[in-house]
N, C-alpha and C positions, 0 to 999 in steps of 0.2 A: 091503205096507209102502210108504209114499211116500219117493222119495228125492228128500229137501230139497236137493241138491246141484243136481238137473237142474230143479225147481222154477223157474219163470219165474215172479217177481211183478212185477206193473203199476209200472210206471215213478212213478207219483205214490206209492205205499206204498213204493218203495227209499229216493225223497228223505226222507218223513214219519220213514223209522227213521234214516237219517244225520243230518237234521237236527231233533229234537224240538222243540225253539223255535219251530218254521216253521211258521205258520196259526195261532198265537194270536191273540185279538183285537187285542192290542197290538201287534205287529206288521204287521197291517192296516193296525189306524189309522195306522201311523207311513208304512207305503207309498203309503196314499191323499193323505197329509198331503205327503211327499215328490212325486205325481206333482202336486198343487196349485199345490206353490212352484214346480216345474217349467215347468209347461203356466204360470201368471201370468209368469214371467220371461220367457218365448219370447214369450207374444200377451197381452201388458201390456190394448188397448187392449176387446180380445176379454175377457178378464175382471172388468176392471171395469165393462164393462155387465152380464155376468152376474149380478157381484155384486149392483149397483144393480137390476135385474129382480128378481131374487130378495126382496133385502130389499123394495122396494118393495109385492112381491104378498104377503109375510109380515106386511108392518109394514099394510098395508090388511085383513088376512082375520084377523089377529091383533088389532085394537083393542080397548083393554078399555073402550070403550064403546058 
């Protein structure tokens, strides 16, 4: 018989059972969205070239003609 008492589980399945909410999508999204506003407030000048790169190689490879 195992005894669930002396049972050691991994540190990442203790969190998952206290907290259920934690690794839904939507709470991703909302952390990734969070470290965005983040990291754009601290290196203002560093992400808006990102931005502009990015849009730029999408709005070039994306034309709808």
């Amino acid at each position: 018989m195992i005894d669930t008492l002396k049972t050691e589980f991994p540190a990442d399945m203790a969190r998952a059972a206290d907290f259920p909410e934690m690794g839904t999508f939507e709470n991703i999204a909302n952390d990734a969205v969070d470290y965005l506003k983040d990291y754009a407030r601290e290196h203002p000048t560093s992400f808006a070239l990102w931005a502009m790169g990015i849009g730029f190689v999408l709005g070039w490879k994306l034309k709808p003609w």
